[in-house]
mmCIF file as Biopython writes it, N, C-alpha, C and O atoms, coordinates in Angstrom:
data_model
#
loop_
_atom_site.group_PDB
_atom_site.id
_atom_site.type_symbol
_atom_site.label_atom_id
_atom_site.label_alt_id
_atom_site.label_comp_id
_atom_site.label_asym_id
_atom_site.label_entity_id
_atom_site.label_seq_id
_atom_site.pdbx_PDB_ins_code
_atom_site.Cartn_x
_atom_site.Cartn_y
_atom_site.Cartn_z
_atom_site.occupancy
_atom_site.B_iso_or_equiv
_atom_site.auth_seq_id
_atom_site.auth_asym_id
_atom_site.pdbx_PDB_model_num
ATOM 1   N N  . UNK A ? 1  ? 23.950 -42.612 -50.696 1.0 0.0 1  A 1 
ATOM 2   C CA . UNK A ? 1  ? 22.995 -42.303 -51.741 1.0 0.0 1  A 1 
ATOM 3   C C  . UNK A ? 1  ? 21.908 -43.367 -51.742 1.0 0.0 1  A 1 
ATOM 4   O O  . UNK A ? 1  ? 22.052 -44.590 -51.771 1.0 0.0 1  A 1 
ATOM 5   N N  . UNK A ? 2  ? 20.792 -42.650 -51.704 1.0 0.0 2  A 1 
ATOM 6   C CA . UNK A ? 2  ? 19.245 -43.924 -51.562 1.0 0.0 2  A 1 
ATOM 7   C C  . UNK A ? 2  ? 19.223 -43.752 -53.145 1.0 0.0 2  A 1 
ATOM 8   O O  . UNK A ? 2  ? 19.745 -43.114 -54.059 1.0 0.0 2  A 1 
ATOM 9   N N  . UNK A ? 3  ? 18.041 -44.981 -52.806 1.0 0.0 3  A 1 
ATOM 10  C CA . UNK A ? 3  ? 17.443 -45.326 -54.444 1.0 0.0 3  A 1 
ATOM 11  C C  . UNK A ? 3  ? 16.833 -44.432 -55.308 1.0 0.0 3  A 1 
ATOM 12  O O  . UNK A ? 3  ? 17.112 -44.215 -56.488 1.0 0.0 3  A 1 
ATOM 13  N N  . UNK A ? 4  ? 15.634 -43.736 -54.340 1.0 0.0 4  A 1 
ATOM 14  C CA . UNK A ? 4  ? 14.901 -43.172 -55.000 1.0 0.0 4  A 1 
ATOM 15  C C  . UNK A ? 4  ? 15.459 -40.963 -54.580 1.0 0.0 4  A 1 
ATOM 16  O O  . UNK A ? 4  ? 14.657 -40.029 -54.567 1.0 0.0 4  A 1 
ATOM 17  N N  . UNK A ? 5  ? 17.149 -40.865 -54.297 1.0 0.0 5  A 1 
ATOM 18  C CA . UNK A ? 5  ? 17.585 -39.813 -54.160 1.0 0.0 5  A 1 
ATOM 19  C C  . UNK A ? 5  ? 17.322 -38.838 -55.417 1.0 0.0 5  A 1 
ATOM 20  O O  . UNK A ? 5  ? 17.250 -37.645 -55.121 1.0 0.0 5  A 1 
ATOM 21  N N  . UNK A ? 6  ? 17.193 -39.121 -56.571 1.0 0.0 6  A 1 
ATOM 22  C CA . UNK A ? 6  ? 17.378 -38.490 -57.924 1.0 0.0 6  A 1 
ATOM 23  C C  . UNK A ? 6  ? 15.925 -37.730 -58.108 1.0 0.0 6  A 1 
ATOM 24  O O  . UNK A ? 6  ? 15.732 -36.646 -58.658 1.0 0.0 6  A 1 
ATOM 25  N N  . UNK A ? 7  ? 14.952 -38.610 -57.487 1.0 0.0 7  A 1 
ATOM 26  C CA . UNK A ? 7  ? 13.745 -38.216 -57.294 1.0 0.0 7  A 1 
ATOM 27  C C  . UNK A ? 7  ? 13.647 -37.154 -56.271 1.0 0.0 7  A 1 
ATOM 28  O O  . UNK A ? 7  ? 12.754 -36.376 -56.607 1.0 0.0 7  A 1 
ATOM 29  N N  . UNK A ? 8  ? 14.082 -36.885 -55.402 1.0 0.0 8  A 1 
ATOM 30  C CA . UNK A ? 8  ? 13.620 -36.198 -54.380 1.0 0.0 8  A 1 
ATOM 31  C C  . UNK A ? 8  ? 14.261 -34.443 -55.029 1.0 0.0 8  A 1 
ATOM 32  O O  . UNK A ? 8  ? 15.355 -34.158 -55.516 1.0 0.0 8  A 1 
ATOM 33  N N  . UNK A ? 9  ? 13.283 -33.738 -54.812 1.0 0.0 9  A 1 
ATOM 34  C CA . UNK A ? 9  ? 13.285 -31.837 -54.900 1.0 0.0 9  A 1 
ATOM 35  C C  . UNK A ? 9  ? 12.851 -31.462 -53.034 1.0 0.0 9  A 1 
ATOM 36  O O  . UNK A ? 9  ? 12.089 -32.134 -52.339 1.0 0.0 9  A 1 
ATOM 37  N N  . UNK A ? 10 ? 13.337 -30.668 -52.764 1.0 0.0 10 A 1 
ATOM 38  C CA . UNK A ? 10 ? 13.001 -29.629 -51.837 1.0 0.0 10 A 1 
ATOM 39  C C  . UNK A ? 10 ? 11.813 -27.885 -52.518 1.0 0.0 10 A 1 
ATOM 40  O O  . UNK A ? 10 ? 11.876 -26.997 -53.368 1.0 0.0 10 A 1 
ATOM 41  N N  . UNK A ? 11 ? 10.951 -28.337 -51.461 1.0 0.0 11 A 1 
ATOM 42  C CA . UNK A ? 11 ? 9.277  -27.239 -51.764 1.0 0.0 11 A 1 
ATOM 43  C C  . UNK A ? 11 ? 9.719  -26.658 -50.535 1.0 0.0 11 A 1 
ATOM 44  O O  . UNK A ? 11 ? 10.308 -27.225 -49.614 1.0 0.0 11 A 1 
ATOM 45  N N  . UNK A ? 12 ? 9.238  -25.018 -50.662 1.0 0.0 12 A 1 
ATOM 46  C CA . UNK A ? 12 ? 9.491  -24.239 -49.084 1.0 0.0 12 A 1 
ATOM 47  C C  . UNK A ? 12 ? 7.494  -24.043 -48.682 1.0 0.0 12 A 1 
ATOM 48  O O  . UNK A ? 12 ? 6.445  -23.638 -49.182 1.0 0.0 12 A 1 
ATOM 49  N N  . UNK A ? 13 ? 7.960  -24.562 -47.662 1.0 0.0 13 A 1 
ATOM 50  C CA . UNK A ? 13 ? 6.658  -24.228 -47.178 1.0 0.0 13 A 1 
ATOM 51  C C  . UNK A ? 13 ? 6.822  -23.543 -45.476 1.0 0.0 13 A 1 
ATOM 52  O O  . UNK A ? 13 ? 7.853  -23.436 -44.813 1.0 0.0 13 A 1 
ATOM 53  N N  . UNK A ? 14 ? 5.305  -23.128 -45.081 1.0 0.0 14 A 1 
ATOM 54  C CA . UNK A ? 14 ? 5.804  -22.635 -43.965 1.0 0.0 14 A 1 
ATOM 55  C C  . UNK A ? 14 ? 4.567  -23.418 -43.136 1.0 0.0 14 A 1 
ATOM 56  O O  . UNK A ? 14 ? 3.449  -23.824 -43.457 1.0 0.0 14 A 1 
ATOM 57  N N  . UNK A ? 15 ? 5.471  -23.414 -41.731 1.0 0.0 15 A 1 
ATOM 58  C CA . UNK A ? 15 ? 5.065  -23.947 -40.402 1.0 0.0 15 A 1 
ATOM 59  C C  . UNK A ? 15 ? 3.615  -23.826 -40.485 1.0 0.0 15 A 1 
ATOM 60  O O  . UNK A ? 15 ? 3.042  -22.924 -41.097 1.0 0.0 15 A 1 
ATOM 61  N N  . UNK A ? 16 ? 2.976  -24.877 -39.771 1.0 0.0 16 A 1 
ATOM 62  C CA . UNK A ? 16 ? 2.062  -24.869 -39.216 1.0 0.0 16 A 1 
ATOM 63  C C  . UNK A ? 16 ? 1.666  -25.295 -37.610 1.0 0.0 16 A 1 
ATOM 64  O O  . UNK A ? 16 ? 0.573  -25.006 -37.123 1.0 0.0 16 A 1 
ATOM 65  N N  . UNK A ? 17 ? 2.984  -26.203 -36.695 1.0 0.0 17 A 1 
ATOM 66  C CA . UNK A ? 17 ? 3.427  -26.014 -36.130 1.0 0.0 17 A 1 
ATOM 67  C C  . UNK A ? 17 ? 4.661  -26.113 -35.805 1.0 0.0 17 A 1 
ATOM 68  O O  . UNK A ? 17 ? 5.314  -26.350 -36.821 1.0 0.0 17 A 1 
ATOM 69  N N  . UNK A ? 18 ? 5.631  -26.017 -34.427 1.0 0.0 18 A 1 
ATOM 70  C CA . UNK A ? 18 ? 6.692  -26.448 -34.312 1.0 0.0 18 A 1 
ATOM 71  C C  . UNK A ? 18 ? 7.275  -27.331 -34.297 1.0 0.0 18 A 1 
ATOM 72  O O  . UNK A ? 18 ? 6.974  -28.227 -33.509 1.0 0.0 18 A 1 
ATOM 73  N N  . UNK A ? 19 ? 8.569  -27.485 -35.326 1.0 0.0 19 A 1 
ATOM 74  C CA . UNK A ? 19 ? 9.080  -28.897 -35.324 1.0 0.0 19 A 1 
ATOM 75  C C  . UNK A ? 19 ? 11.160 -28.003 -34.872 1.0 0.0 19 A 1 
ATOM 76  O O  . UNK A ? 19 ? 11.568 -26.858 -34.679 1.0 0.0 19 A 1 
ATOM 77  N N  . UNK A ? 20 ? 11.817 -29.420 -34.912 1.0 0.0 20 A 1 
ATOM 78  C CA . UNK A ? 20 ? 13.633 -29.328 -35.313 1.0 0.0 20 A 1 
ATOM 79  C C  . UNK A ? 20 ? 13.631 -29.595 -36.989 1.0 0.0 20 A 1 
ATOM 80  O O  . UNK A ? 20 ? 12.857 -30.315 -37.620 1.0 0.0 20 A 1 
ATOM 81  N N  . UNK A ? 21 ? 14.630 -28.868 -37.442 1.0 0.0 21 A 1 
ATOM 82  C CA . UNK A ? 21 ? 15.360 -29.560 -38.536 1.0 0.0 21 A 1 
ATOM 83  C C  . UNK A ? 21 ? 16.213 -30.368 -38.283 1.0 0.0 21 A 1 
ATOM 84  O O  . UNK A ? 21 ? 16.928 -30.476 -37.288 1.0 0.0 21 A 1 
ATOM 85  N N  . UNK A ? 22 ? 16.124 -31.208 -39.578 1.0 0.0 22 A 1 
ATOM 86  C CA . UNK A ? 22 ? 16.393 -32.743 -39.770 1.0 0.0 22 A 1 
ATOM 87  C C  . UNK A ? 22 ? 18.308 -32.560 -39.435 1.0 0.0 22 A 1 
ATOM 88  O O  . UNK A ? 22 ? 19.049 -33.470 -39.066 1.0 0.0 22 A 1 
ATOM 89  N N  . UNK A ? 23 ? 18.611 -31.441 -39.648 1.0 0.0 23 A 1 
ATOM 90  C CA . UNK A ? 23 ? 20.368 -31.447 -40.000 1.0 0.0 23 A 1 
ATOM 91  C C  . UNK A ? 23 ? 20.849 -30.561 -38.808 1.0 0.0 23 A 1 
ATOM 92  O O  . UNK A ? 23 ? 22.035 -30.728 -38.521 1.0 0.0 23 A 1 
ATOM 93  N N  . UNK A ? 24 ? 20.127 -29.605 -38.019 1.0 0.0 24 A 1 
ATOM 94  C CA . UNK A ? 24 ? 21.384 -28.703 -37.239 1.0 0.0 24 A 1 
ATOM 95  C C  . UNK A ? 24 ? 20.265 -28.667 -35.932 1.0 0.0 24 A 1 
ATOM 96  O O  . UNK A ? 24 ? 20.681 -28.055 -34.949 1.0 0.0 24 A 1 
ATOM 97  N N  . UNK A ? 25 ? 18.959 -29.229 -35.826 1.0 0.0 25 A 1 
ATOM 98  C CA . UNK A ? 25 ? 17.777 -29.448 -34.184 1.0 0.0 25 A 1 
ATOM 99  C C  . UNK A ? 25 ? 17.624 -28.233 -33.818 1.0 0.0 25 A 1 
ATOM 100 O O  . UNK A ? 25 ? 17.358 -27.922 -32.657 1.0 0.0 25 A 1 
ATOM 101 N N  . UNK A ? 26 ? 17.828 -27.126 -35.091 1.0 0.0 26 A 1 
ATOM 102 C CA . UNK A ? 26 ? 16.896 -25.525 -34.416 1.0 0.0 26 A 1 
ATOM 103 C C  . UNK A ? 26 ? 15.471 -25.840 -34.749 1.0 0.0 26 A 1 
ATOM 104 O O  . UNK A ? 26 ? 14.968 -26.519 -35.644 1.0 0.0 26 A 1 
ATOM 105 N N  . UNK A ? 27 ? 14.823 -24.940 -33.472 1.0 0.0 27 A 1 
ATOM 106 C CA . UNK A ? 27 ? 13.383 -25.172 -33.439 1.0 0.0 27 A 1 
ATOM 107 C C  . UNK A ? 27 ? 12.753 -24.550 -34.639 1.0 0.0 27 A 1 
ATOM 108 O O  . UNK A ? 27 ? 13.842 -24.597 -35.213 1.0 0.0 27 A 1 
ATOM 109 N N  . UNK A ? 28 ? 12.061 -24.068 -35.438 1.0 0.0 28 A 1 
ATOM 110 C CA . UNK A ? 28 ? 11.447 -23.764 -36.490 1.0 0.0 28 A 1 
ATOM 111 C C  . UNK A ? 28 ? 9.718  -23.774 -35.986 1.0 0.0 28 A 1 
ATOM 112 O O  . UNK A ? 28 ? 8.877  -24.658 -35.823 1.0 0.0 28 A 1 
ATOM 113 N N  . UNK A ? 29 ? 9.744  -22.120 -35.839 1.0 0.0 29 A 1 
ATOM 114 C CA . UNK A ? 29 ? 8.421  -21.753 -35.009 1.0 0.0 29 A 1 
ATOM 115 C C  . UNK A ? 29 ? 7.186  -21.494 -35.895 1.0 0.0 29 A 1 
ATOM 116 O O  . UNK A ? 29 ? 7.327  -20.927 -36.978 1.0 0.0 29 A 1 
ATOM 117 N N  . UNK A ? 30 ? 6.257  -21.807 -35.558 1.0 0.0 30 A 1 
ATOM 118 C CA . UNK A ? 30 ? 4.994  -21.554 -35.982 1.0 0.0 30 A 1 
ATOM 119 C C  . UNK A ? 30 ? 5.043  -20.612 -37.098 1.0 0.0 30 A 1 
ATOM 120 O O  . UNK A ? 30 ? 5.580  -19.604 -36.637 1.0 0.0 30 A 1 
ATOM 121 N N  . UNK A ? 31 ? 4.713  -20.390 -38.531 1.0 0.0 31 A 1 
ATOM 122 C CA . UNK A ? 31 ? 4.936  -19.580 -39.241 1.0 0.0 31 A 1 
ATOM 123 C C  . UNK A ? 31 ? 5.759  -19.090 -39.762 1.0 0.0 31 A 1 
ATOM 124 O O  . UNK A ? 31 ? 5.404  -18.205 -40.541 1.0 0.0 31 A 1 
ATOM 125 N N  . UNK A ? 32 ? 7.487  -19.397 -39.633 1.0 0.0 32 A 1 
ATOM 126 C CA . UNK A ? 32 ? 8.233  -19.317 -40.362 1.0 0.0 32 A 1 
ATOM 127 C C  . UNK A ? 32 ? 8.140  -20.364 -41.437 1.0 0.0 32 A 1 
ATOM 128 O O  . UNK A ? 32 ? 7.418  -21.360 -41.484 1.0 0.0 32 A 1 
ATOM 129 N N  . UNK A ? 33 ? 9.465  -19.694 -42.704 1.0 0.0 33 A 1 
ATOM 130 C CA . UNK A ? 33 ? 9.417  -21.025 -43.911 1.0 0.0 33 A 1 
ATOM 131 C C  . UNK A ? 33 ? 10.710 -21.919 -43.216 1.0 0.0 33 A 1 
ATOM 132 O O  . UNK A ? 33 ? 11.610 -21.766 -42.389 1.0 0.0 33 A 1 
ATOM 133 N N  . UNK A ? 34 ? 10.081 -23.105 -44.269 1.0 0.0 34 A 1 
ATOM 134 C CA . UNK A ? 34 ? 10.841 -24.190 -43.729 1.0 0.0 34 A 1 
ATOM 135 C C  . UNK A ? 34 ? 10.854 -25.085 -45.133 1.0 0.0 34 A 1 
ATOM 136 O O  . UNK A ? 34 ? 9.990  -25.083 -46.010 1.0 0.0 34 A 1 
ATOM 137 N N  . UNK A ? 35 ? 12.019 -25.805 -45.091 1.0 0.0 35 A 1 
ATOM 138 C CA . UNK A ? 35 ? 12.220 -26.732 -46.857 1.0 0.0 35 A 1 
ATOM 139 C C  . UNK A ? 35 ? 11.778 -28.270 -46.272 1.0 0.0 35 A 1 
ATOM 140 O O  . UNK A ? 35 ? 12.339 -28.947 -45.411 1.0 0.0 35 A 1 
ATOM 141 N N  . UNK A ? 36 ? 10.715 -28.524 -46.969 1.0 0.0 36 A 1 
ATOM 142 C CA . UNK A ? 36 ? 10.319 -30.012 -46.838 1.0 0.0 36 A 1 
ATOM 143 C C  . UNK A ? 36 ? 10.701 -31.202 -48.436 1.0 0.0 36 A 1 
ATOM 144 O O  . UNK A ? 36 ? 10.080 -31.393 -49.481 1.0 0.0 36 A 1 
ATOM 145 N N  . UNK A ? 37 ? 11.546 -31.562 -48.077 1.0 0.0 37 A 1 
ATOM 146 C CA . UNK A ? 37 ? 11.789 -33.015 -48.878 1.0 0.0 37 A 1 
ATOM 147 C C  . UNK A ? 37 ? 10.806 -33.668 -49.386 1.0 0.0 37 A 1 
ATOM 148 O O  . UNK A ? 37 ? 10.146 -34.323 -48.580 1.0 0.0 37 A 1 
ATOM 149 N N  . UNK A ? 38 ? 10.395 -33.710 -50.832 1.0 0.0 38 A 1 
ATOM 150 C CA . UNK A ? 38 ? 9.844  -34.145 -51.687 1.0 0.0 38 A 1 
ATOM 151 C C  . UNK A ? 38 ? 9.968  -35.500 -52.379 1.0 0.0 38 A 1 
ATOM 152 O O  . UNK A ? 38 ? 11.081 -36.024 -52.409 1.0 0.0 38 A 1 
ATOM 153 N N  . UNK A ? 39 ? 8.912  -36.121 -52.945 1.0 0.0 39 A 1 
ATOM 154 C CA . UNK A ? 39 ? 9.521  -37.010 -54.312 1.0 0.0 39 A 1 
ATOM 155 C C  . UNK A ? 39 ? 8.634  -36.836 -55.304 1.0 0.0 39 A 1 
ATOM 156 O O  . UNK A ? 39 ? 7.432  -37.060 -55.154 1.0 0.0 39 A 1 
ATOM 157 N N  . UNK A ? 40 ? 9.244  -36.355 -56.568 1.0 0.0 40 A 1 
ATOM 158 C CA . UNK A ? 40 ? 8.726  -35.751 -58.031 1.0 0.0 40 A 1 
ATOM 159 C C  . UNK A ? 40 ? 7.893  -36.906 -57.944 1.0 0.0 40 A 1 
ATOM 160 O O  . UNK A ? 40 ? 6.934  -36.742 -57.190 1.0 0.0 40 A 1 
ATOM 161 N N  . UNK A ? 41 ? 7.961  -37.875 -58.415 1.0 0.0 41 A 1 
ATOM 162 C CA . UNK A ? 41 ? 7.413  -39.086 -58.794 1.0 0.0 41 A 1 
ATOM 163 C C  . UNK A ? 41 ? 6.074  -39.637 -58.232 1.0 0.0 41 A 1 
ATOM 164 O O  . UNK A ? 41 ? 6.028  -40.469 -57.326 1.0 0.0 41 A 1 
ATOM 165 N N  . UNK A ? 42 ? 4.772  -38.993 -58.970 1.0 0.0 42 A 1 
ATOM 166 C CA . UNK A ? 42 ? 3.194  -39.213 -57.919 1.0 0.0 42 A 1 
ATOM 167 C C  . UNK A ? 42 ? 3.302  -40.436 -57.738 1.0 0.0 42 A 1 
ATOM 168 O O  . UNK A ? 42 ? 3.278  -40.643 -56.525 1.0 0.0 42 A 1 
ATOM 169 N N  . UNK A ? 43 ? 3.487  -42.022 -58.712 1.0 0.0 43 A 1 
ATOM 170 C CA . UNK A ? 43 ? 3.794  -43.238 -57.969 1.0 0.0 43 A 1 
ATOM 171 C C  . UNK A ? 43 ? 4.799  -43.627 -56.665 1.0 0.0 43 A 1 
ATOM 172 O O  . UNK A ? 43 ? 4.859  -44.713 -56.088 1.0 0.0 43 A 1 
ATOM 173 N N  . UNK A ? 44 ? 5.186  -43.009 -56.523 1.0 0.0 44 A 1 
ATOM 174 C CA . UNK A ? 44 ? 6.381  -42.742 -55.086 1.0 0.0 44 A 1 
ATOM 175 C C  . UNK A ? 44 ? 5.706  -42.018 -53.740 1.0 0.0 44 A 1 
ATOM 176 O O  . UNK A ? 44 ? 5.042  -40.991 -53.602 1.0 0.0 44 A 1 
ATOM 177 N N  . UNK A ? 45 ? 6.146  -42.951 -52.892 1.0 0.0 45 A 1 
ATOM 178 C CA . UNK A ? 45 ? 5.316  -42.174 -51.597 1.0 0.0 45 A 1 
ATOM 179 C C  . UNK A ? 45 ? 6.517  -42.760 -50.577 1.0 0.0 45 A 1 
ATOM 180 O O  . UNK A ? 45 ? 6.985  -43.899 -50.601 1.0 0.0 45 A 1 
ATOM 181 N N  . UNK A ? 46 ? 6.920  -41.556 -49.586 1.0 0.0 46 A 1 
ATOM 182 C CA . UNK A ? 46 ? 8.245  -41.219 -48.465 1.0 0.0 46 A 1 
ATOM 183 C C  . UNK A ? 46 ? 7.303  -41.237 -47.354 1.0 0.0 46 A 1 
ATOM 184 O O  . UNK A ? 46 ? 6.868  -40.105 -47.145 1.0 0.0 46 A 1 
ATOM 185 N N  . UNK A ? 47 ? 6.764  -42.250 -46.453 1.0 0.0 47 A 1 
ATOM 186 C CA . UNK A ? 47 ? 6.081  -41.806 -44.989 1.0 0.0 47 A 1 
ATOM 187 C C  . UNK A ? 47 ? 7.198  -41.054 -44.377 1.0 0.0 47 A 1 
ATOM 188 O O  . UNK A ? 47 ? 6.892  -40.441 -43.355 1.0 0.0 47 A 1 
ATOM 189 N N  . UNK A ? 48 ? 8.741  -40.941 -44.878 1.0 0.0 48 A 1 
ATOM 190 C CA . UNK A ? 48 ? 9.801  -39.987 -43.651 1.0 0.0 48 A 1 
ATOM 191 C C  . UNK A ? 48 ? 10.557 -38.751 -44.196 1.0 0.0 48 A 1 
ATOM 192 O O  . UNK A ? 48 ? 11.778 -38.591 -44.209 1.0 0.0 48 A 1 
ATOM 193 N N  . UNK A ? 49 ? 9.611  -37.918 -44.639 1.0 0.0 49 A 1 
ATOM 194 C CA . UNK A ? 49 ? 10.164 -36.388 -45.496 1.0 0.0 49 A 1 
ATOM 195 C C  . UNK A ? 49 ? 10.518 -36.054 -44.127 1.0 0.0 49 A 1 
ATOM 196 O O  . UNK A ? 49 ? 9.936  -36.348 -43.083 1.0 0.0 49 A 1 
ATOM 197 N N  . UNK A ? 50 ? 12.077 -35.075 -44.415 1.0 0.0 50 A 1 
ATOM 198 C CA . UNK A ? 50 ? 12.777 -34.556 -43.476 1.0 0.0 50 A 1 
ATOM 199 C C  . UNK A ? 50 ? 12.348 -33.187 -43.900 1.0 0.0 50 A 1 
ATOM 200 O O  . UNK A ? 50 ? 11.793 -32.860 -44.949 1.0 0.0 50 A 1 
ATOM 201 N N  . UNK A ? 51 ? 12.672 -32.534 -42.999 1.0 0.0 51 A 1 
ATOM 202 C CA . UNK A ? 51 ? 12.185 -30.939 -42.967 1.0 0.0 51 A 1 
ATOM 203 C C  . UNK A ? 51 ? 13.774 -30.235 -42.139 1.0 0.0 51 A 1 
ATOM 204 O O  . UNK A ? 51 ? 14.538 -30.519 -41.218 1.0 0.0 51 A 1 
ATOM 205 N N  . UNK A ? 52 ? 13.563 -29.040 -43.332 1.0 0.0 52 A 1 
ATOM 206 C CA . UNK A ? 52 ? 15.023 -28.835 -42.803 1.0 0.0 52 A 1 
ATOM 207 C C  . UNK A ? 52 ? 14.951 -26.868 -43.006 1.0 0.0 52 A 1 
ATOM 208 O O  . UNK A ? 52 ? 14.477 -26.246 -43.957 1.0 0.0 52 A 1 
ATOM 209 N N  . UNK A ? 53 ? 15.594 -26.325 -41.763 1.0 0.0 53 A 1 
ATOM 210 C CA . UNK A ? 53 ? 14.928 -24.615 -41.367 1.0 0.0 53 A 1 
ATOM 211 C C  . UNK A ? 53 ? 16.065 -24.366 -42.541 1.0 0.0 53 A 1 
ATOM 212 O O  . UNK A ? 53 ? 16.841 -25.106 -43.146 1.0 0.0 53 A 1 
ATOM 213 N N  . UNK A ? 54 ? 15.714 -22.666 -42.562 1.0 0.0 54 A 1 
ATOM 214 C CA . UNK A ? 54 ? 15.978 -22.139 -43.841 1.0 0.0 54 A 1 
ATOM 215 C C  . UNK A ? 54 ? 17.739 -21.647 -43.988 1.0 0.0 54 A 1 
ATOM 216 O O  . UNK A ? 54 ? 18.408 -21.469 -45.005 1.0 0.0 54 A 1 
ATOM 217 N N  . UNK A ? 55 ? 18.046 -21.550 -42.804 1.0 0.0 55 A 1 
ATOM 218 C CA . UNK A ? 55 ? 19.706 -21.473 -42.775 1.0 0.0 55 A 1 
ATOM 219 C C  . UNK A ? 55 ? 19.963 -22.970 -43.563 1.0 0.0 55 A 1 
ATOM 220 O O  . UNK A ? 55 ? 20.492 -22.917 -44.674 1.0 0.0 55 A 1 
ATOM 221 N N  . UNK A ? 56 ? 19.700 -23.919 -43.163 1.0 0.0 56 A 1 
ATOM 222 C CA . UNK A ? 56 ? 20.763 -24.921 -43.113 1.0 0.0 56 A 1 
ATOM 223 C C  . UNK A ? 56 ? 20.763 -25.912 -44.857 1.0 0.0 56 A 1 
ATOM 224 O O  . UNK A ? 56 ? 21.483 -26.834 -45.243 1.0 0.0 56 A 1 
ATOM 225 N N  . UNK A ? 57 ? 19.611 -25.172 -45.532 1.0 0.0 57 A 1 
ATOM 226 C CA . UNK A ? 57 ? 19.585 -25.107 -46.528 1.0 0.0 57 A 1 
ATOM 227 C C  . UNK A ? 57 ? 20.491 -24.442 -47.789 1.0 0.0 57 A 1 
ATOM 228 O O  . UNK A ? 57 ? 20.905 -24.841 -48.877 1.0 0.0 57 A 1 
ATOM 229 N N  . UNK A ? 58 ? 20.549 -23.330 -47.087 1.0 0.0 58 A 1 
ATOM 230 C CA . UNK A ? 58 ? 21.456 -22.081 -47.787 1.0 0.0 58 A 1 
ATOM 231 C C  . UNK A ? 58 ? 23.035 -22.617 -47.065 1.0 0.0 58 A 1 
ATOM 232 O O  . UNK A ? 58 ? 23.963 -22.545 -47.870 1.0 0.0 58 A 1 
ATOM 233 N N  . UNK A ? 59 ? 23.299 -22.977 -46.087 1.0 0.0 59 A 1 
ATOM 234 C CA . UNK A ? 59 ? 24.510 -23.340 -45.754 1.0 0.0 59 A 1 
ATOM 235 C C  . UNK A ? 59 ? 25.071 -24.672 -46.897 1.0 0.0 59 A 1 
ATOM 236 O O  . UNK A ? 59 ? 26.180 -24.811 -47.413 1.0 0.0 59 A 1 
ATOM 237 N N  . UNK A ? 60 ? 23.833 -25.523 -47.025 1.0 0.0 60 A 1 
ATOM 238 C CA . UNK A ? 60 ? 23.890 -27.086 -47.643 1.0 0.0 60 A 1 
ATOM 239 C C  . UNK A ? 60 ? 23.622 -27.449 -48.488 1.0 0.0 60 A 1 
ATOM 240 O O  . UNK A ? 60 ? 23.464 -28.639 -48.761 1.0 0.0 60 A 1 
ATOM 241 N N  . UNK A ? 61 ? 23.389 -25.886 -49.652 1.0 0.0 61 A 1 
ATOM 242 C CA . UNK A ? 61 ? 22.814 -26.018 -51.166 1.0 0.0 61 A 1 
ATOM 243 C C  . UNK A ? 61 ? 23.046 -26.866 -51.762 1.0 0.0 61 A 1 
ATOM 244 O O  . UNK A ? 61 ? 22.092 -27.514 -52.194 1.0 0.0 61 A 1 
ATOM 245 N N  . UNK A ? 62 ? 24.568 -27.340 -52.126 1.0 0.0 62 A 1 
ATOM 246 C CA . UNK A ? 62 ? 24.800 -28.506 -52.289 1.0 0.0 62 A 1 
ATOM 247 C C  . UNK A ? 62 ? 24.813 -29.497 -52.710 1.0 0.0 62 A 1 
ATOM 248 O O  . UNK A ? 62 ? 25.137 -30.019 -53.777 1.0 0.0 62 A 1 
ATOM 249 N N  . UNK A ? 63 ? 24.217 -29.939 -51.300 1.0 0.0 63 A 1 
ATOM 250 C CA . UNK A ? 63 ? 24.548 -31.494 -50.517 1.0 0.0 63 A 1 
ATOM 251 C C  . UNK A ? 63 ? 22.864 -32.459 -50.742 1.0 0.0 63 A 1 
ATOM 252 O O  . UNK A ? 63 ? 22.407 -33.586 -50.932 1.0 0.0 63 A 1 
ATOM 253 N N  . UNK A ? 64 ? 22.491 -31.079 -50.552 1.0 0.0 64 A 1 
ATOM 254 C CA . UNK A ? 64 ? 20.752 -30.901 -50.951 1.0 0.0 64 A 1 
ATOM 255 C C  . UNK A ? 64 ? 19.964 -31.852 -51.809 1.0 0.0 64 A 1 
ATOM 256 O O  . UNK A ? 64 ? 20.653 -32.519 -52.581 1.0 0.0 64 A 1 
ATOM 257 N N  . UNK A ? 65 ? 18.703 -32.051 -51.836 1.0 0.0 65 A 1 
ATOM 258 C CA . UNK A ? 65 ? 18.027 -32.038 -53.463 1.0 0.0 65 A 1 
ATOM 259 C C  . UNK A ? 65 ? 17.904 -30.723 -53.932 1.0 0.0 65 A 1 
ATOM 260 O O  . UNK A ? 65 ? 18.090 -29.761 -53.187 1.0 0.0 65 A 1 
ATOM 261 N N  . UNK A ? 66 ? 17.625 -30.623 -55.034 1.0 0.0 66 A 1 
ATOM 262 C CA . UNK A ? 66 ? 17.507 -29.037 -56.096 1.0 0.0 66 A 1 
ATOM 263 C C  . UNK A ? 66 ? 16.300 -28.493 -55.109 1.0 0.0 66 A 1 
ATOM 264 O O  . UNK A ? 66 ? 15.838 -29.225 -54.233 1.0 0.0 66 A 1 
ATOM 265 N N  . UNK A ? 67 ? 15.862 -27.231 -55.312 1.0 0.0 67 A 1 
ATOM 266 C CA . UNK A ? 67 ? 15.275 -26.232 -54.788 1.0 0.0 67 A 1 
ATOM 267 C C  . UNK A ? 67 ? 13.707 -26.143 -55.986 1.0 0.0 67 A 1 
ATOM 268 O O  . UNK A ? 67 ? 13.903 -26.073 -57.200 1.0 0.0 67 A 1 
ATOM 269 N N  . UNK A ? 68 ? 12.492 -26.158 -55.503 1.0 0.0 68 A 1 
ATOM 270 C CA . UNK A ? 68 ? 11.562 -26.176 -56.417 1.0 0.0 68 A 1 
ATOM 271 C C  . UNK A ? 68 ? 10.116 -25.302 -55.752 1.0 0.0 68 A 1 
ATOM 272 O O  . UNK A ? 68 ? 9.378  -25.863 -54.942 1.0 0.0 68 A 1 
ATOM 273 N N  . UNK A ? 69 ? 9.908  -24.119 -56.150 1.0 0.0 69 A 1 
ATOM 274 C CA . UNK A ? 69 ? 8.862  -23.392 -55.277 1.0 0.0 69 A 1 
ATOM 275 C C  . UNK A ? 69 ? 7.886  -23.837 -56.602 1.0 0.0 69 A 1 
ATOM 276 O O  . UNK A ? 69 ? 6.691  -23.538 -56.616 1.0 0.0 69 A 1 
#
């Protein structure tokens, strides 16, 4: 558990290009959605948001931060 974990929500956004998710290294293609790691907190800034494809979310509800469209 990090410091600033309590802070962090997951936003779905979609591709703009191809990347892996952070948890299972499927490719996540151009234009699909994809959950990018947040921090609520505008004084708070993450240069290393993980991005994670849309299975492994729903597999890892969880384990997760909360879900926030």
């Amino acid at each position: 558990m990090g410091k600033y974990d309590r802070f962090k929500i997951l936003r779905r956004k979609i591709a703009s290009t191809n990347f892996q998710c952070q948890l299972c290294r499927r490719f996540v293609k151009e234009g699909e959605d994809y959950y990018s790691e947040e921090i609520r907190d505008k004084l708070l800034y993450s240069p290393h948001k993980k991005k994670f494809c849309k299975e492994c979310v729903e597999k890892f509800k969880k384990q997760l931060p909360p879900i926030i469209d």
